[in-house]
N, CA, C and O of each residue as an XYZ file, in Angstrom:
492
protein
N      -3.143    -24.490    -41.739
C      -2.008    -23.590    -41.641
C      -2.337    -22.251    -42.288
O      -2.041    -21.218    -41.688
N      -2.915    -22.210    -43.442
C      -3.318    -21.033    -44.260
C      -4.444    -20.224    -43.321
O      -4.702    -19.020    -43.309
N      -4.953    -21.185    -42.632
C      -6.092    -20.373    -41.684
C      -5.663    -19.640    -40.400
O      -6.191    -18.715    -39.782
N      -4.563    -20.331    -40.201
C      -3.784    -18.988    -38.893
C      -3.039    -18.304    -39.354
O      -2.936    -17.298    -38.652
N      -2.197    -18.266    -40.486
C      -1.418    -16.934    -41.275
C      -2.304    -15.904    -41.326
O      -2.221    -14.743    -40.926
N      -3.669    -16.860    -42.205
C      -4.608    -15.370    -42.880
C      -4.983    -14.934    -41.754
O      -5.175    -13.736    -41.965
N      -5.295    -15.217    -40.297
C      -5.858    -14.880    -38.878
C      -4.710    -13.678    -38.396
O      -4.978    -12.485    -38.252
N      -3.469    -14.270    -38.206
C      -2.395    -13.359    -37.392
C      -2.113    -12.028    -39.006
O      -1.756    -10.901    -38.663
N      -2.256    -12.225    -40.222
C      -1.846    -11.511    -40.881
C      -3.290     -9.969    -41.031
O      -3.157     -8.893    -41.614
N      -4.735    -10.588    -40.121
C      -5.694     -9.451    -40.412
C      -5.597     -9.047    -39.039
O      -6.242     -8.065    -38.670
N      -4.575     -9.939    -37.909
C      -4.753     -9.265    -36.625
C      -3.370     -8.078    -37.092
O      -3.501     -6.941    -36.638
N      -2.307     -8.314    -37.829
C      -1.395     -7.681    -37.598
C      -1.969     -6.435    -38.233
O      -2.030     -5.507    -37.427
N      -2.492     -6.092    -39.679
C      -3.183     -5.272    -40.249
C      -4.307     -4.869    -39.476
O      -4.813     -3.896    -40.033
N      -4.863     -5.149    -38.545
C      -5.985     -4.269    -37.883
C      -5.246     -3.756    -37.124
O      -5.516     -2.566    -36.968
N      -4.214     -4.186    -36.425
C      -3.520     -3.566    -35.210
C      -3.102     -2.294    -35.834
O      -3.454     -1.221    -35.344
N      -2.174     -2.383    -37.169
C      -1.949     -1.143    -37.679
C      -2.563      0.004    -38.004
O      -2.118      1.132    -37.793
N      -3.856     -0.346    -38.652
C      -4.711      0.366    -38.752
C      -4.918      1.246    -37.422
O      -4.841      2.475    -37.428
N      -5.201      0.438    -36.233
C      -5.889      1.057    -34.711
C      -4.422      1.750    -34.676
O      -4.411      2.939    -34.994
N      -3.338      1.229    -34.373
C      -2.601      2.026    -33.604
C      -1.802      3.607    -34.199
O      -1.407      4.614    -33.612
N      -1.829      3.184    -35.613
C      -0.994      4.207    -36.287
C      -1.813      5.682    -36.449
O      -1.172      6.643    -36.874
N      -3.346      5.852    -36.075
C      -3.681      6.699    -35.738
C      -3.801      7.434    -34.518
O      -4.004      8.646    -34.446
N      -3.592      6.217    -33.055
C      -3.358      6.825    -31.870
C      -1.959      7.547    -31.903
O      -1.648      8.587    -31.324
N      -1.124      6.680    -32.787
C      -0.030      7.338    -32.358
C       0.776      8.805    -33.076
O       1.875      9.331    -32.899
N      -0.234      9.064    -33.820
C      -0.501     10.118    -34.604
C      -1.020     11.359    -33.508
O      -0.768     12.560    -33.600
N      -1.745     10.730    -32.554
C      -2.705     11.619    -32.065
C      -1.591     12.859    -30.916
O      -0.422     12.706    -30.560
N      -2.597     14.051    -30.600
C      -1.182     14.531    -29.744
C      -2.446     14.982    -28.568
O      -3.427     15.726    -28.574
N      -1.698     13.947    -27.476
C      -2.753     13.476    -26.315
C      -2.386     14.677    -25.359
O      -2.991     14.556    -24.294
N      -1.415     16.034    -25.415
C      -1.568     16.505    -24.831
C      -0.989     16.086    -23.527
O      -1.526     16.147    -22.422
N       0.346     15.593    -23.877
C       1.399     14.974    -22.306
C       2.477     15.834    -22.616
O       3.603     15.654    -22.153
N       2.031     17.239    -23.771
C       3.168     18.254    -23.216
C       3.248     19.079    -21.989
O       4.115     19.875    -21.630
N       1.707     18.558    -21.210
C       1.812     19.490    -20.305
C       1.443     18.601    -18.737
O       0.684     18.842    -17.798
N       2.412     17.490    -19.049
C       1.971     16.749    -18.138
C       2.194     17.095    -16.679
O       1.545     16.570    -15.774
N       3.324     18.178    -16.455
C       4.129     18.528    -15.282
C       3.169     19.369    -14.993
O       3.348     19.617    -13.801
N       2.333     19.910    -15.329
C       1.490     21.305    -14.619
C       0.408     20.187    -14.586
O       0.247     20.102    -13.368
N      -0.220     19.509    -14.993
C      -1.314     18.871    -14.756
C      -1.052     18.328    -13.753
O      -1.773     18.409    -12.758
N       0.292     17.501    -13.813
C       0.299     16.773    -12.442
C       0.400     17.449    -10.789
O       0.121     16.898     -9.723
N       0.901     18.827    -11.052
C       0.972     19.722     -9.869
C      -0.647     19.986     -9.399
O      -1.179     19.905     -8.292
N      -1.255     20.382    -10.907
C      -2.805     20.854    -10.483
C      -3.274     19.719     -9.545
O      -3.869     19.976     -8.499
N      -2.872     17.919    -10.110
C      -3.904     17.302     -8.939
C      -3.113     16.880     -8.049
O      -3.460     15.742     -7.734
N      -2.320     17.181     -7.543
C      -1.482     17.351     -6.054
C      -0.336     15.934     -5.913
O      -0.027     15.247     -4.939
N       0.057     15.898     -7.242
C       1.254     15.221     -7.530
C       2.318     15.870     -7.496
O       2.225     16.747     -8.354
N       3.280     15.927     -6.981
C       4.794     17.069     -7.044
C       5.463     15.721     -6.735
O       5.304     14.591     -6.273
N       6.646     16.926     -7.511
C       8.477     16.025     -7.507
C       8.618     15.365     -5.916
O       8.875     16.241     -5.090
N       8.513     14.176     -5.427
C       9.444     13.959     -4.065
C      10.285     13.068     -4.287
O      10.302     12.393     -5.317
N      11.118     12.957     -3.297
C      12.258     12.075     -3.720
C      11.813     10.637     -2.721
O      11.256     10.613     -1.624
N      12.266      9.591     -3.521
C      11.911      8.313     -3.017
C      12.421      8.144     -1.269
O      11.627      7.614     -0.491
N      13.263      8.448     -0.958
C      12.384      8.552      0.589
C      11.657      8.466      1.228
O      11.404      7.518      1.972
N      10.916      9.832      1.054
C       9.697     10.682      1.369
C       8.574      9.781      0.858
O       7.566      9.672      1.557
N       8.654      9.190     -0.192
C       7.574      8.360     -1.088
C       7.625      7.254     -0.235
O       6.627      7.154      0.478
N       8.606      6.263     -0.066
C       8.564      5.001      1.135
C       8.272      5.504      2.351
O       7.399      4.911      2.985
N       8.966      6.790      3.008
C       8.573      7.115      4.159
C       6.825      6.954      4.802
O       6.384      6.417      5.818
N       6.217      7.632      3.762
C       5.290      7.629      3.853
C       4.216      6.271      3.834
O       3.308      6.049      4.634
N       4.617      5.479      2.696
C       4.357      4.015      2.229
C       4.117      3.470      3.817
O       3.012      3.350      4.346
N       5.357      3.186      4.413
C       5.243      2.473      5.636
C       4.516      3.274      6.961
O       3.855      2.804      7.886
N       4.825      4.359      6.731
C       3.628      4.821      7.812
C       2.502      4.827      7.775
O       1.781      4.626      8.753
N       2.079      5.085      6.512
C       0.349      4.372      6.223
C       0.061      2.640      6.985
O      -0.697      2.154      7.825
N       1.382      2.081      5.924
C       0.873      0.570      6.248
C       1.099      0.326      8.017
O       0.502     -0.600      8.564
N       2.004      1.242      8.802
C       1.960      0.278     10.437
C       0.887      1.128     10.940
O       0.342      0.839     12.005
N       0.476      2.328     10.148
C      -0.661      2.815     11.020
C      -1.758      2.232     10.775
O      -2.565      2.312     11.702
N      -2.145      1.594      9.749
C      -2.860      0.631      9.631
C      -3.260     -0.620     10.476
O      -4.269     -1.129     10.963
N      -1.615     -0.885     10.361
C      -1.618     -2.165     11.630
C      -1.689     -1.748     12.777
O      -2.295     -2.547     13.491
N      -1.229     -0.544     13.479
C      -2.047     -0.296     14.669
C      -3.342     -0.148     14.698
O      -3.930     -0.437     15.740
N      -3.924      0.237     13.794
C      -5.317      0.235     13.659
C      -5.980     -0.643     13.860
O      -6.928     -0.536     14.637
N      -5.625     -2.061     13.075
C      -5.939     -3.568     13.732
C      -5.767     -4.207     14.770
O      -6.273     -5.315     14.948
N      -4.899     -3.509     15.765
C      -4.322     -3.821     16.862
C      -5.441     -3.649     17.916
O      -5.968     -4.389     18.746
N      -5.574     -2.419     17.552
C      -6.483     -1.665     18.559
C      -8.020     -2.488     18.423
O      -8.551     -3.161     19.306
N      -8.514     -2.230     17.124
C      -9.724     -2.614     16.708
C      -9.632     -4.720     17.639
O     -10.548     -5.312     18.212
N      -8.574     -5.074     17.449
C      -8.332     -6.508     17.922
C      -8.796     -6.299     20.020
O      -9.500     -6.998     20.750
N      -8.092     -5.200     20.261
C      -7.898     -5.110     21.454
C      -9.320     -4.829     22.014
O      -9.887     -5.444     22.917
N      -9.713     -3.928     21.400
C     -11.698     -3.487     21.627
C     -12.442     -5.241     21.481
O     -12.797     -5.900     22.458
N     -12.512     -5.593     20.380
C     -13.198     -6.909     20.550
C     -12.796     -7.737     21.666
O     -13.691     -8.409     22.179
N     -11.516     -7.831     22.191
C     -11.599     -8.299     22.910
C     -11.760     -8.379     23.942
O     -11.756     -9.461     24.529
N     -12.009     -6.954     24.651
C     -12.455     -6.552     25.581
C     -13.936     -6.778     25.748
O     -14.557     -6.873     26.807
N     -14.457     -6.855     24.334
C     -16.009     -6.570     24.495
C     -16.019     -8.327     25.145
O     -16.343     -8.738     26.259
N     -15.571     -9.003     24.039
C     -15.368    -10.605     24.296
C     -15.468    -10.535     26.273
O     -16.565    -10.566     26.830
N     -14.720    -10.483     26.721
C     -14.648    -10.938     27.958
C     -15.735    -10.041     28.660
O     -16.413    -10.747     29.406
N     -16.031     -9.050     28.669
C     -17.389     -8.281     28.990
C     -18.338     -8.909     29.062
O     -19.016     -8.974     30.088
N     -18.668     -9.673     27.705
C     -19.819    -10.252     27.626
C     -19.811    -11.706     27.664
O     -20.703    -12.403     27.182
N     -18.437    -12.280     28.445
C     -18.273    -13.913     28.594
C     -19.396    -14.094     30.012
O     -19.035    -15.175     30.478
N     -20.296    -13.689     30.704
C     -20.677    -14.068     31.586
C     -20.370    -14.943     32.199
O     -21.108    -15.897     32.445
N     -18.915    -14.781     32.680
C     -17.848    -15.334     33.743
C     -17.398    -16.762     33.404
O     -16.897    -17.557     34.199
N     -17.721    -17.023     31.756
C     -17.171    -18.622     31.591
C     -15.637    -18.119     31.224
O     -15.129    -17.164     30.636
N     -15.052    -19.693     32.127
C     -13.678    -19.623     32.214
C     -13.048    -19.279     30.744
O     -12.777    -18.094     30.547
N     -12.868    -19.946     30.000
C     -12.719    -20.409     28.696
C     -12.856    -19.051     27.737
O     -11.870    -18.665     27.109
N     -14.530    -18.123     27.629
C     -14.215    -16.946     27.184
C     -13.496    -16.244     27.512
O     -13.194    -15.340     26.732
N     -12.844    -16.315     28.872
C     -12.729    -15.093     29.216
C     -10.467    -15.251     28.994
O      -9.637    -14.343     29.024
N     -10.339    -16.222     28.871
C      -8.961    -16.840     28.496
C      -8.929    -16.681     27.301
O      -7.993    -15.991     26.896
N      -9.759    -17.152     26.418
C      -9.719    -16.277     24.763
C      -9.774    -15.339     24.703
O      -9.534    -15.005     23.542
N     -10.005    -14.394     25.414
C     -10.236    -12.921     25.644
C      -9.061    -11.965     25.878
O      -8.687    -10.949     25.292
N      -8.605    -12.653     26.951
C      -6.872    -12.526     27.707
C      -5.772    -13.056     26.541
O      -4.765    -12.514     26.084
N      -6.374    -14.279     26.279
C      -4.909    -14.279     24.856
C      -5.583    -13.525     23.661
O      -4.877    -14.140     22.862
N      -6.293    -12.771     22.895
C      -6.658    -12.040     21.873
C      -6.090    -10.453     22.598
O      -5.611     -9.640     21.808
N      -6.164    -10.109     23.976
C      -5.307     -9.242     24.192
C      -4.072     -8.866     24.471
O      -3.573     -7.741     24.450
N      -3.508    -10.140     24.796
C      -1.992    -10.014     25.158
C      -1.486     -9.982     23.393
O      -0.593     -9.262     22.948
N      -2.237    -10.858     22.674
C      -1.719    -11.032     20.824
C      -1.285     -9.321     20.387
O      -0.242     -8.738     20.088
N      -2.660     -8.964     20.542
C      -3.103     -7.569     20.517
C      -1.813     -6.382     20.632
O      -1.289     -5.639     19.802
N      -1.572     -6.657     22.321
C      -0.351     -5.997     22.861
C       0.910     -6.227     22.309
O       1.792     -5.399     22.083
N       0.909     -7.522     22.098
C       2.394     -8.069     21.557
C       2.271     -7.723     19.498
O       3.360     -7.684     18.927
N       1.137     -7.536     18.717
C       1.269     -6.989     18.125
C       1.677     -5.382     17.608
O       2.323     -4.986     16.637
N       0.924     -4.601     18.828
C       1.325     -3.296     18.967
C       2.538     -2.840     19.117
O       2.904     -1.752     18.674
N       3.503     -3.905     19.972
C       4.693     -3.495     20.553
C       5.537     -3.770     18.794
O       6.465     -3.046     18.434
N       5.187     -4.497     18.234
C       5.918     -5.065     17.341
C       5.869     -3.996     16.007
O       6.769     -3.672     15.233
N       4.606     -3.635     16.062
C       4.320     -2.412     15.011
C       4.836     -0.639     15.588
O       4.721      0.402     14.941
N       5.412     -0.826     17.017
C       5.765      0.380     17.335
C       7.433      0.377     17.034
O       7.947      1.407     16.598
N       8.494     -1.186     17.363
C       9.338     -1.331     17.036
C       9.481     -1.266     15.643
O      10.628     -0.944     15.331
N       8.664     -1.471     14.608
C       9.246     -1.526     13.192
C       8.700     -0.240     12.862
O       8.744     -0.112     11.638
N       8.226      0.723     13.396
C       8.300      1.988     12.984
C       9.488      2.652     13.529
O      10.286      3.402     12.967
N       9.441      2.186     14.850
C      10.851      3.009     15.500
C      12.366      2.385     14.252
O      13.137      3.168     13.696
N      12.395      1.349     14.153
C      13.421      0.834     12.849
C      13.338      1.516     11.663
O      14.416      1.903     11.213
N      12.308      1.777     11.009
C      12.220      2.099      9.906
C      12.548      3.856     10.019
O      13.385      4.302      9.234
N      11.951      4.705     10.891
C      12.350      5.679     11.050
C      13.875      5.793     11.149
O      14.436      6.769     10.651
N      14.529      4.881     11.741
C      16.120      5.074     12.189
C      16.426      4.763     10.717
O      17.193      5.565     10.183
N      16.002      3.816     10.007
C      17.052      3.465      8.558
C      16.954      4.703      7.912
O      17.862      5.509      7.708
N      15.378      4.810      7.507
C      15.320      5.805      6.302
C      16.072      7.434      6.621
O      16.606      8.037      5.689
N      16.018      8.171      8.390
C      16.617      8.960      8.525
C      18.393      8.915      8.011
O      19.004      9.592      7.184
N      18.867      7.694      9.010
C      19.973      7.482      8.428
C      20.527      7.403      6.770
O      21.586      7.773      6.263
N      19.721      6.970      6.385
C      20.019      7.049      4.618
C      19.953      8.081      4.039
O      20.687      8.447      3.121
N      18.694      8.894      4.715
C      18.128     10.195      4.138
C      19.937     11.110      4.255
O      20.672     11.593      3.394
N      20.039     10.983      5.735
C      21.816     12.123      6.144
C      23.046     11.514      5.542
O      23.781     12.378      5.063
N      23.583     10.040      5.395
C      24.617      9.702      4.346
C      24.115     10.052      3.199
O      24.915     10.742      2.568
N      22.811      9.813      2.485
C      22.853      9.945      0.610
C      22.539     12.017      0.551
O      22.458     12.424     -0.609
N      22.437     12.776      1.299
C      22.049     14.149      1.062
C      23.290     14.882      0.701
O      24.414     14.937      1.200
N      22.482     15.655     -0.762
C      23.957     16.167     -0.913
C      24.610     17.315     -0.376
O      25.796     17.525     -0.629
C-alpha cells in the first residue's frame, strides 16, 4: 500500500513540476485569429462547413462509382466471351449505376435540406 501512495504521490509532484511551467508559458494564442487567417482558416458558419463535408464525401463516392464502372468494363473486355465473366461484369455495372443514382439522389437531398435550413435559420 505504501508503495502505490509513494508512486501516485511522485506522479502527482512530477506532474506539477512539468505542468506549472507550461502553464506559465505565453504560447502566443494571442494572436491566434491572424494566424489562423494567414493559413487559410476563416470564420464560416456551420453550414458551409457540412456543406462542404458531404460534397467531398459523395464526390468521393462517385468517384468509386465510376472507378467500379471502368473495372468493369475492362472485366467484360477481357472475359473472352465466357458467359459467367461477362454476367459479373453486367452486375458490377448495373451495382455501379444503381450506386451512382443513389449518390446523385443524396446530394440532390442534402442540397434541398441544408439550402432550406440555410433560408429559415438566416437572419
Amino acid at each position: 500500500m505504501k508503495k502505490y501512495l509513494f508512486s501516485i504521490g511522485m506522479a502527482l509532484m512530477l506532474t506539477l513540476l512539468v505542468v506549472s511551467p507550461v502553464m506559465a508559458l505565453d504560447l502566443g494564442l494571442t494572436n491566434l485569429t491572424s494566424a489562423a487567417s494567414t493559413a487559410g482558416f476563416g470564420e464560416g458558419r456551420i453550414q458551409d462547413v457540412v456543406g462542404k463535408v458531404v460534397k467531398v464525401v459523395l464526390s468521393a463516392l462517385g468517384l468509386v462509382s465510376l472507378v467500379i464502372f471502368i473495372f468493369a468494363g475492362f472485366q467484360w473486355m477481357t472475359s473472352g466471351g465466357s458467359d459467367d465473366k461477362i454476367k459479373s461484369a453486367q452486375k458490377l455495372m448495373s451495382n455501379a449505376v444503381i450506386g451512382l443514382v443513389i449518390v446523385l439522389i443524396a446530394y440532390a437531398a442534402t442540397y434541398f435540406i441544408v439550402n432550406a435550413l440555410t433560408t429559415v435559420t438566416a437572419p
